[in-house]
C-alpha positions in Angstrom: -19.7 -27.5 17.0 -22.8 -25.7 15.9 -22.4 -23.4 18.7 -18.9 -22.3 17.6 -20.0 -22.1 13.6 -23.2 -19.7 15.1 -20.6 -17.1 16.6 -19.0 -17.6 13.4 -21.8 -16.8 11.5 -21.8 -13.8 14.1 -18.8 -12.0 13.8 -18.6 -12.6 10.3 -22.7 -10.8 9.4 -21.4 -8.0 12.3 -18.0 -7.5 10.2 -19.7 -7.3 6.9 -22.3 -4.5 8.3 -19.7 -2.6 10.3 -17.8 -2.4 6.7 -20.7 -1.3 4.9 -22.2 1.4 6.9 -18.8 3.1 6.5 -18.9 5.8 4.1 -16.9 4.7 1.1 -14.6 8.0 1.3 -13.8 6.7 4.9 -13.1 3.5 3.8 -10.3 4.6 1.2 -8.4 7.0 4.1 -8.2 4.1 5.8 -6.6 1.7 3.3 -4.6 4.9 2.1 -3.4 5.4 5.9 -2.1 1.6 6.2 1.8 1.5 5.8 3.0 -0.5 3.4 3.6 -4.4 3.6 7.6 -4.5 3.0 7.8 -1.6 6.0 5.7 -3.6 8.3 7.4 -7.2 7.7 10.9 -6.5 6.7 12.0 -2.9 8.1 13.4 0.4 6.9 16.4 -0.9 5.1 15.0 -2.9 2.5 12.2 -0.1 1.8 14.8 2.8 1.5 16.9 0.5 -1.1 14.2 0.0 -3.2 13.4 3.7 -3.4 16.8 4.6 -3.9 16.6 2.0 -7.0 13.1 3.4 -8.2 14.7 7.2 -7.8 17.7 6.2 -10.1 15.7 4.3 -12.7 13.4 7.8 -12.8 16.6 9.6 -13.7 16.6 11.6 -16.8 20.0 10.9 -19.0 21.7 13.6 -20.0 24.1 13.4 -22.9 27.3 14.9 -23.2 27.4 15.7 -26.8 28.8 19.1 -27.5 25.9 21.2 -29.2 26.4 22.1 -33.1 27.2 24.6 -34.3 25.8 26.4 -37.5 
């Protein structure tokens, strides 16, 4: 048990210093590059709906009142 906890203890210190030593510049292109969550577990479908939802709640209204005269 104290064995396993050690490599633990390991992988854990070597994670931590492999994430600091990047530059923090590099760090955001990475997280930027990621795809998103709803891609990666549920699929193209449900992603295009919900940007075809955004898009028409972005929509400008346009009224169809007739313009005064005067």
């Amino acid at each position: 048990m104290l064995i396993a906890s050690q490599d633990l203890l390991r992988y854990v210190t070597e994670q931590l210093v492999r994430y600091m030593e990047n530059p923090k510049k590099l760090r955001k292109e990475v997280k930027a590059a990621k795809e998103p969550w709803q891609l990666r577990w549920f699929g193209q479908i449900p992603t295009s709906l919900y940007l075809i939802r955004v898009k028409k709640q972005k929509a400008p209204i346009i009224d169809e009142q007739e313009p005064e005269e005067g």
